[in-house]
C-alpha positions, 0 to 999 in steps of 0.5 A: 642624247635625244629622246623620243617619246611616242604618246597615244592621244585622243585627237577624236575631240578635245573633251577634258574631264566632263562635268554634270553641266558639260554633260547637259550642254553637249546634248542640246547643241549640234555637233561641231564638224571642225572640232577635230582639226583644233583638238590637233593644234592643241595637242601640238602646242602644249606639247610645244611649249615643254622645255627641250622640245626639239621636234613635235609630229603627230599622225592622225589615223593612228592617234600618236604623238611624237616629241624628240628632244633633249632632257623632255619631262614625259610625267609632266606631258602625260599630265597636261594631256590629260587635263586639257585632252583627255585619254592619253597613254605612253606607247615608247620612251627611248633613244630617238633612233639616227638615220645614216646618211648617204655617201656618195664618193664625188668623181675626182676633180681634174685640173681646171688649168690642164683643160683650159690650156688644151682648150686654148691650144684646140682654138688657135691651132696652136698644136701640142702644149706641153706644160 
């Protein structure tokens, strides 16, 4: 069965745990303005190479990921997320929920020879076939 794990992350900048040195640095250089896009690729990516992973989306403006596979691991995602990102929390754990597919009933098909045949007897004036 599939399961479907929605995380909050934060896609605001890749920023892992900050240390004294990174602190100093990041106030001495400018801003970076493409910093947002990368942070998006990265978290797709470690959350692409889980073992089971089947599908990976991720909606910017409400900051959540979402995983759907088979057998996924949520500890061991929490935990790489939180090494390599920073903030992450887990918002849902459960079935991935099926879409029901739409049926349309096809028209029944006519005989293909039936129409053929009074086709043919239309063209040549051949009159009523009874077949």
């Amino acid at each position: 069965m599939k399961t479907k794990v929605v995380v909050n992350v934060s896609v605001n900048g890749c920023q892992s745990r900050p240390s004294m040195k990174k602190c100093i640095l990041c106030c001495l250089k400018p801003p970076c303005f493409f910093q947002e896009v990368t942070c998006k690729s990265e978290v797709m990516k470690i959350a692409a190479t889980l073992p089971g992973v089947e599908k990976v989306s991720i909606e910017a403006e409400k900051n959540l990921l979402t995983v759907v596979g088979e057998g996924i691991d949520t500890v061991e995602l929490m935990n790489i997320l939180r090494k390599k990102v920073g903030f992450a929390t887990i918002v849902t754990v459960g079935p991935e929920e099926e879409k029901p597919a739409d049926k349309k009933e096809k028209p029944a098909a006519q005989p293909v020879v039936g129409s053929v045949i009074r086709f043919v007897a239309e063209v040549f004036n051949l009159g009523e076939l009874h077949f």
